[in-house]
N, C-alpha and C positions, 0 to 999 in steps of 0.2 A: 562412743558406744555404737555397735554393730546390731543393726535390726535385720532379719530374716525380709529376703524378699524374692522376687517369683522371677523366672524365665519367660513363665509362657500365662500371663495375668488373664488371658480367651480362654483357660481353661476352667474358669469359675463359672463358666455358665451350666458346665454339669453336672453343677449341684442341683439345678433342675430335674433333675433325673428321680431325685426323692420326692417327686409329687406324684408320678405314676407307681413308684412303689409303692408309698402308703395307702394311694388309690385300689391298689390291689386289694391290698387289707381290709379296705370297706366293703368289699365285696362279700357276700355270705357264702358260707359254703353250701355246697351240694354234696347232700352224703344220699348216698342209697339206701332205697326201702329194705329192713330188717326185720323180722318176726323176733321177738323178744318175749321171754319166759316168765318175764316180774315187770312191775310200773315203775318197779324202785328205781331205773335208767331213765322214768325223766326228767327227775330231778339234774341229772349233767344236761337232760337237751335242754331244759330252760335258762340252764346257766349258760347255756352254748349259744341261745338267741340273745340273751344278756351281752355275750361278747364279739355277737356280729353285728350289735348295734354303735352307732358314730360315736369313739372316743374310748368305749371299753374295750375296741378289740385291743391296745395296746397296753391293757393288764397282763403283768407278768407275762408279755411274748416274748421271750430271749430271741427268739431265730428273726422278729424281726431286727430287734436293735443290733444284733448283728450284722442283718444283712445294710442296716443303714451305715451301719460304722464302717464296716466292710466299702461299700461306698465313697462316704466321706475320704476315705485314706486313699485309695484310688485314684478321687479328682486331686488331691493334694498332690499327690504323684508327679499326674499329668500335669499340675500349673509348676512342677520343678524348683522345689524351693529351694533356695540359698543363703548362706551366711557372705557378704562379701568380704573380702578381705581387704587392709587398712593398707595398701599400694593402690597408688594412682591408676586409674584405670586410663590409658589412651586410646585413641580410637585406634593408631598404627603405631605400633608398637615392633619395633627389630630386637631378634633374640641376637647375641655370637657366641658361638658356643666354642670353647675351645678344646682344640682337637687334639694340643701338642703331646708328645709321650710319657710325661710325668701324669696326665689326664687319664692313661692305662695302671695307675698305682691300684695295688688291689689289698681291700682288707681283709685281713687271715681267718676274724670271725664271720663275716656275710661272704665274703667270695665275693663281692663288690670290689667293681672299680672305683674309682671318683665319676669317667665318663658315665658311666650306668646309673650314679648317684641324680647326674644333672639330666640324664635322658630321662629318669621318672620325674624330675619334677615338670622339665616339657612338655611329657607327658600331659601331666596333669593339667598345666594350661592349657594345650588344645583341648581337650575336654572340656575344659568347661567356658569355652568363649563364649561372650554373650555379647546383646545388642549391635552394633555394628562396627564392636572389635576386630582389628584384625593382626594378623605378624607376617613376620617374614623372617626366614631364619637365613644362617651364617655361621660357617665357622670358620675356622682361622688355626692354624700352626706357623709356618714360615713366611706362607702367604692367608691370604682372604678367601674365599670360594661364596658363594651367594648360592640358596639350594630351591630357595621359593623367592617367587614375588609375595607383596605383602596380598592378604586371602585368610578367609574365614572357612575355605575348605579343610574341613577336619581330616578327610581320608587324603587328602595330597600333603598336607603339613606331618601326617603320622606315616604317610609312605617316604617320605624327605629326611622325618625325625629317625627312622629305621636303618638308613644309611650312613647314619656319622658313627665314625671308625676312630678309637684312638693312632696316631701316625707317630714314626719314627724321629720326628725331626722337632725341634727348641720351638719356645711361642714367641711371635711377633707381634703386635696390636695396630700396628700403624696401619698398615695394609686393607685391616678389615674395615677400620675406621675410616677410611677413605673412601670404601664401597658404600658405607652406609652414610656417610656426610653426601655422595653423589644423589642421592634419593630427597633430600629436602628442597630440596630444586622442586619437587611434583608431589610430595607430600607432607602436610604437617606435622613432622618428628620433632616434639620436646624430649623425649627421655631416649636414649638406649644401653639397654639393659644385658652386661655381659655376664653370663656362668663360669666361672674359671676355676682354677686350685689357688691362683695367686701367685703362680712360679711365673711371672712373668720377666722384662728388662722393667727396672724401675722409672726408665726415663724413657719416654714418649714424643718422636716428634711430627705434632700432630695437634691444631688447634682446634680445640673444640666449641663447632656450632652449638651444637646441644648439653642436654644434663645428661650425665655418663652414674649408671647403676653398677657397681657391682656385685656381682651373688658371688660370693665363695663357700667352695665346696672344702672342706678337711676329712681325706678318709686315706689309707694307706698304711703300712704299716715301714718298721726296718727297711732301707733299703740299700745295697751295696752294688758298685757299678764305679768298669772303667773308662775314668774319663779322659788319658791321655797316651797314645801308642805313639812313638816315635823311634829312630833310628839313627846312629852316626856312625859313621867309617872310621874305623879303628888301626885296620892295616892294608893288604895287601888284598887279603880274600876275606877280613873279619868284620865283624859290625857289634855296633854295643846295641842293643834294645832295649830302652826304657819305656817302663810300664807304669803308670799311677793309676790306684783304685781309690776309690774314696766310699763314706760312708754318710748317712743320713740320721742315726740315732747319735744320741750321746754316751752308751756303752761300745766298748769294743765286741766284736764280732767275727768269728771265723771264716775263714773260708780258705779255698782252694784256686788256685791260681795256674794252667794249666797252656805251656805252649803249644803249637804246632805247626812243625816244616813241611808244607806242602801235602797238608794230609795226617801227616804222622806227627806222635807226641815226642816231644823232644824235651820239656821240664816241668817240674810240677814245684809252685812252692806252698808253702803255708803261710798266710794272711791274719792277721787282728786289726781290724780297721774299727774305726769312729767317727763320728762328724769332723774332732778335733786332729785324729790321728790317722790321716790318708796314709798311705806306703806306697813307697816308688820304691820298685826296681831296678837294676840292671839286669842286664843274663845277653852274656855273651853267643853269638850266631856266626856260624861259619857258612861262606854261601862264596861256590866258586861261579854259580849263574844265576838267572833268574831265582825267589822263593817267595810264594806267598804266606804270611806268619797269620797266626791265627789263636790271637788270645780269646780264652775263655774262663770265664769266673764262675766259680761254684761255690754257692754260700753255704756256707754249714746250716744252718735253719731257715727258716722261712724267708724267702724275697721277695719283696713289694714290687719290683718292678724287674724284668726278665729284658729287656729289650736292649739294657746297656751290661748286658753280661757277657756281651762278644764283641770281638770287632778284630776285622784284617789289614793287614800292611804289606804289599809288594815293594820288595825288595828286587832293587835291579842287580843283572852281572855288573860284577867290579871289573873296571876299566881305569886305566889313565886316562886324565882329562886331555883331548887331544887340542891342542892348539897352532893354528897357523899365523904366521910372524912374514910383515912385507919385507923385503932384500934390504931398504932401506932402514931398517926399524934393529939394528945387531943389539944394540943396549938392551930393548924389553925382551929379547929371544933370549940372552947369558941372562936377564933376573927372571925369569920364567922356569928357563929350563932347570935350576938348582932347584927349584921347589919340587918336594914327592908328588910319586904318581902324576906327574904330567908328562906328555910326549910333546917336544915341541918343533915342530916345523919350520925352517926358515926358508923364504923363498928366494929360488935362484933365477926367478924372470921370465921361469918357463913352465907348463902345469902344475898345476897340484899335484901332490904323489897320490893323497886319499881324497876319498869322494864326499865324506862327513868328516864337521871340525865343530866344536862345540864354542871354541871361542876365536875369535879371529882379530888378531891387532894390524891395522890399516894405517898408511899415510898418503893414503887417497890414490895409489897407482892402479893403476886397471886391474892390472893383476888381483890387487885386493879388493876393487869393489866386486868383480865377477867372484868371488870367493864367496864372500861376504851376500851379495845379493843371491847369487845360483844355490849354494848350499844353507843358506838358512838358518844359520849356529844363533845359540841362544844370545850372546854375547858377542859384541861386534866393538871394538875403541877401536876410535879413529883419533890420528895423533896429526895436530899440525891440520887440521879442515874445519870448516864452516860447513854447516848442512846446507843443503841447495835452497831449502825454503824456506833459509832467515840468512841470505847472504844480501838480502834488500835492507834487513833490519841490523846488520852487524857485517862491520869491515875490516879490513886489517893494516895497519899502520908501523911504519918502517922509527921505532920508535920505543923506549926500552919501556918496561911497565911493572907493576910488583903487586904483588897477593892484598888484597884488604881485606877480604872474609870468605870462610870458606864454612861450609855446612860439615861440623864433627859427628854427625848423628850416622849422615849417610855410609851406605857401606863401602863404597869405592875410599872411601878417605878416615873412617876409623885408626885411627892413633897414627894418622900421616902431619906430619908439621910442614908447614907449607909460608911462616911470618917469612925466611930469610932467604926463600926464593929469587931470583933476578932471573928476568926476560927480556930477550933483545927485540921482541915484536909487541905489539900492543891490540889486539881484538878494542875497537871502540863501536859504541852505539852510534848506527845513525841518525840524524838530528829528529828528536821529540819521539824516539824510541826509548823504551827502557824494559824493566822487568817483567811489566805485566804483556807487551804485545810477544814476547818469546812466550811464556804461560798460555798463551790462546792461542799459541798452536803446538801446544803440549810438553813441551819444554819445561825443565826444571833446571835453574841456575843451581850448580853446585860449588862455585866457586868466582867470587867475583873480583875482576882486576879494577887499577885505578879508574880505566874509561870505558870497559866494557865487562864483557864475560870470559873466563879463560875457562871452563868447564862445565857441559852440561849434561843435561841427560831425559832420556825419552822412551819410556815404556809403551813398547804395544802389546799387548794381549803376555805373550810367553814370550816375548824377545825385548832385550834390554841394548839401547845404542846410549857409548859413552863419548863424547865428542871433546877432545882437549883443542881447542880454537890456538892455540900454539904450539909448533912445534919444539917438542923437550930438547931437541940437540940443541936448538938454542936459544936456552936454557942453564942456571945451574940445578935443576933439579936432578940431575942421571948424578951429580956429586953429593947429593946430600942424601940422609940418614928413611929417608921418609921417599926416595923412590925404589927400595927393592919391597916396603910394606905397603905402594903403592900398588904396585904389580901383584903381591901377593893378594892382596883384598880382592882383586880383579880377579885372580884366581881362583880363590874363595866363593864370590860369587857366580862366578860358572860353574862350577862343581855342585852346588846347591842348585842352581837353576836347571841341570841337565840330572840333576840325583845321582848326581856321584859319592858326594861326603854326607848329607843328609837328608833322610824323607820321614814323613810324618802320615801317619793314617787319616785318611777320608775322610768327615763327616758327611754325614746325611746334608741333603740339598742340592746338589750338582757334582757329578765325579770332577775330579780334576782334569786337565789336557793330557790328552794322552797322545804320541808320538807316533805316527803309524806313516803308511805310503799316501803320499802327497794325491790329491782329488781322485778319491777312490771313496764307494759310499761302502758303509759297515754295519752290522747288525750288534746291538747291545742285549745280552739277555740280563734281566733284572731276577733278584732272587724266587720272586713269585712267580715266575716263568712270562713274563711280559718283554716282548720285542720293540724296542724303541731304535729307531733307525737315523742313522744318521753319514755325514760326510767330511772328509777332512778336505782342510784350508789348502792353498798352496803351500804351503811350507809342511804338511801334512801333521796338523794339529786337530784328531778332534775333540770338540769341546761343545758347551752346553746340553749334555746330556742331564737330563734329572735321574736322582738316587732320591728314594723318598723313604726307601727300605732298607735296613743295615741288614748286610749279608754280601754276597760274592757276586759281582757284574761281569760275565764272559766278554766278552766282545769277538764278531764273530766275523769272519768274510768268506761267505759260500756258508760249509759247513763247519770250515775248522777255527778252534779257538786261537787268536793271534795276539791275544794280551785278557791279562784277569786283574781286575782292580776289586778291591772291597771298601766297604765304610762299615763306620761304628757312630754309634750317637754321640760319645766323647762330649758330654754335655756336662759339667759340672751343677751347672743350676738345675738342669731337670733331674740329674742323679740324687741333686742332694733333697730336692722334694720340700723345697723351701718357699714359704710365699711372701712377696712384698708388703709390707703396713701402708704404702700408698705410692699411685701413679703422678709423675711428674709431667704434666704438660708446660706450653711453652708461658701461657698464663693462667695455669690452673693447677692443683692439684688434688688427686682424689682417691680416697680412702679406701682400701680393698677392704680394713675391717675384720670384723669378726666371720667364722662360719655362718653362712645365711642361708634359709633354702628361699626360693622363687616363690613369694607367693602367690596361692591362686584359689577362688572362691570353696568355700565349702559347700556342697550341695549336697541336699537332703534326701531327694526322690526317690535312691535306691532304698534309702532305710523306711521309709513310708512306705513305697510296694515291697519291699520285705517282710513288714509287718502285717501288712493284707493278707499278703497269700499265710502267712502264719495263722491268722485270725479264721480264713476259709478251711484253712486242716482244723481247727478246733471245732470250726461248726458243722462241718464233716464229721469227725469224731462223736462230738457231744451228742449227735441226733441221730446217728447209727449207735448208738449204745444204747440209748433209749429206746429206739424203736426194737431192739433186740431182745431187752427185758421187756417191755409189753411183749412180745411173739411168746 
């Protein structure tokens, strides 16, 4: 049971205040000398010294009891009562408040967000901190952000609370929780208490010191959004665009589905979607250069949430995938070159013809490593070599050797058969080397022989090196069924990696690499007109740009635009507006629950000084009406 108690308990002393009042009241009046026409008026003055004597003046005096009550409400005021509420009160207490874009769902009847649901009840607890409470806020979407230290300052906690923004991008919880696990190091946190929708990842990794609150918020309505834009190479100048929309109710729901090339509208379709009933389309694109695509969703009735009703996709010029092939190498140049849209090069021991090669197959001659290192292609196999920094760890042996397992997931080797292989060389480990020290220095076995490795491979950033540690001429592999769809996959995979045969739209979080002139620094404009600047690599990649905002990224050098990238939220969880029934920790799990609000004490004061100054207009009133009727 909840008893009423006080903020400010020093305010009881002025209740004293009612001793010089009633003090007053003992006091006689002084009325002025009157001439008077009859004796019959002294009958009132003797009833008048009757009621300036101790104890009758408070016969029938409304204006006093008034002004005592009046009073009374007053000091109650100032001692700030309260009801507290049935949540643990801690001294340091961290809010997270989450930021991500499902937390912008708005409801059709309040015009409320969810965010706006959790910022009043924030609200409300800074308001009413007491004793030597204090918070610290936090919110969180992709990453953490920390806004206060912990503080019982009310105007820096409500100037802090003022700034959290619903954002473009999915929620992550790890990140925050790590922020606020770094704090019990210097304070004692038992509980922290997150605000959320509950669209979170179900699974959390992330041990938890403390007790973990959650407040869920449920407010939003319908909400339709698309969550996947992608593109594949069809022909020569074509491309197919697939589009999925999905939906968050359980009825079907119209809408408008709306492309555009470069600016201008090019299809429109009609949409019925449902939680059950997403729709994916095609819709054919012809694009003989550059086009940035530009889907846009237009819901027939009300949308809960507006921020995944767009999203863009650049589209590169179609091109042949250009490939350069060493002198040595005739076999992968004749299975190369049959494959569409490729140009392939073979070398005759003297320059390059062109200046850029997207993929480059190598058997280690100069020629090929200056290719291979100077222009920078995404895709580099090397046939018959040992990398230079694991030629300590792996040597080659004059000695035949055969396939024992080879990784069928990976792309270089999809539906490649590899059991009935024969090799006249042998790649073996040297002594007390094995799997794991090629791993630690980035290396991944993709194919392993009887004493060592015959295939690997090593991704750096946006370049992919394939390393076959034997050479295939000898080999029966150039005779068997499974080396022209080896080459082909190799091909495949270049084509994807340079965006040749498929790309996929942006999400919010960091744009992807973008291809531009090698160490040169470049200006990004973002959709809210924000300059973020940055520089490419040697190989002229740049990257780690943040996109926090779905909409169109110029990129800029001097003043002219030299490449446009876009993102889209493409979030299925945050579109579909779904909350989890609980979070999995790594030994814990815990309960998001029902809709909760935050709670936070009930205090009285305004309704007591409400009721004063109510009490002061009636004794206002009452005693101007009376003295009006005596006039």
């Amino acid at each position: 049971m909840r008893f009423l108690s006080f903020v400010n308990l020093y305010g009881a002393w002025f209740f004293l205040a009612l001793i010089p009042l009633v003090i007053l009241y003992f006091l006689k009046l002084r009325r002025p000398r009157v001439d008077v026409p009859s004796l019959v008026l002294w009958a009132s003055v003797l009833n008048d010294q009757r009621v300036n004597s101790p104890f009758q003046r408070f016969r029938r005096n409304l204006l006093l009891l008034l002004q005592a009550l009046l009073l009374c409400l007053l000091v109650l005021a100032l001692m700030q009562p309260f009801v507290p509420s049935t949540a643990e009160v801690a001294e340091y207490t961290p809010l997270l408040i989450d930021c991500s874009a499902s937390m912008g769902a708005i409801e059709e009847a309040t015009g409320k967000s969810r965010l706006e649901i959790v910022r009043e009840q924030v609200r409300e607890q800074i308001e009413n901190l007491r004793g030597g409470q204090k918070l610290a806020l936090f919110t969180f979407a992709a990453t953490g952000r920390r806004l206060t230290e912990f503080t019982d300052d009310r105007r820096e906690l409500l100037r802090a609370l003022e700034r959290v923004q619903p954002t473009d991008l999915p929620a992550q919880l790890d990140d925050v929780l790590r922020m606020a696990a770094a704090y019990t190091g210097s304070f004692p946190i038992e509980r922290v208490t997150v605000l959320t929708d509950g669209n979170l990842p179900d699974r959390v990794d992330f041990e938890l010191p403390f007790s973990l609150d959650v407040k869920r918020v449920d407010s939003g309505d319908a909400n339709l959004g698309i969550t996947e834009l992608s593109a594949r190479r069809s022909g020569a100048e074509e491309w197919e665009v697939f589009v999925r929309v999905s939906g968050s109710a359980d009825e079907l729901r119209g809408a408008e589905l709306q492309i555009f090339e470069n600016g201008q509208q090019t299809h429109t379709e009609q949409l019925e979607v449902g939680r059950e009933e997403s729709e994916r389309l095609m819709i054919p694109v012809r694009a003989t250069g550059p086009v940035l695509l530009e889907a846009r969703l237009v819901p027939a009735g009300f949308d809960s949430l507006e921020t995944d009703n767009v999203c863009w996709l650049s589209l590169p010029a179609t091109r042949a995938l250009r490939v350069w092939v060493a002198a040595g190498l005739p076999g992968w140049a004749r299975a190369i070159s049959v494959l569409p849209n490729v140009e392939v090069e073979l070398s005759t021991g003297g320059e390059p013809a062109g200046s850029e090669y997207d993929m480059v197959v190598t058997d280690g001659d100069a020629a090929g490593a200056s290719v291979a290192g100077d222009n920078g292609a995404p895709v580099v196999l090397h046939v018959g070599v040992i990398p230079e920094d694991v030629r300590g760890l792996v040597g080659l042996e004059e000695s035949a050797s055969v396939v024992v397992d080879w990784d069928r997931t990976a792309p270089l080797l999809r539906h490649v058969q590899l059991a009935d292989v024969q090799i006249g060389e042998q790649p073996t480990y040297a002594a007390g080397v094995g799997v794991k020290e090629l791993e630690e220095r980035g290396y991944e076995v993709l194919v392993d022989g009887s004493a060592g490795p015959l295939v690997l491979q090593k991704r750096e950033g946006l370049r992919t090196g394939w390393w076959l540690t034997f050479h295939t001429d000898r080999s029966t592999l150039p005779f068997r069924v499974g080396f022209p769809i080896l080459a082909a996959n190799a091909v495949e995979s270049s084509m994807k990696q340079s965006a040749l045969s498929e790309v996929s739209a942006a999400p919010t979080g960091v744009l992807p690499g973008i291809l531009l002139e090698a160490d040169r620094e470049y200006t990004v404009k973002a959709p809210g007109g924000e300059l973020i600047a940055g520089r490419t690599t040697a190989t002229g990649m740049l990257t780690g740009i943040p996109a926090a905002e779905v909409g169109r990224y110029d990129v800029l050098e001097g003043g002219d635009t030299v490449a446009v990238v876009g993102t889209g939220l493409l979030s299925l969880s945050e579109s579909s507006l779904v909350a989890v029934e609980e979070l999995k920790f790594a030994e814990a799990k815990v309960s998001t629950g029902a809709a909760d609000r935050l709670e936070a004490d009930r205090p009285y004061w305004w309704l007591l000084a409400l009721v004063a100054f109510g009490l002061m207009l009636f004794e206002w009133w009452y005693f101007q009406r009376a003295r009006g009727s005596v006039e």
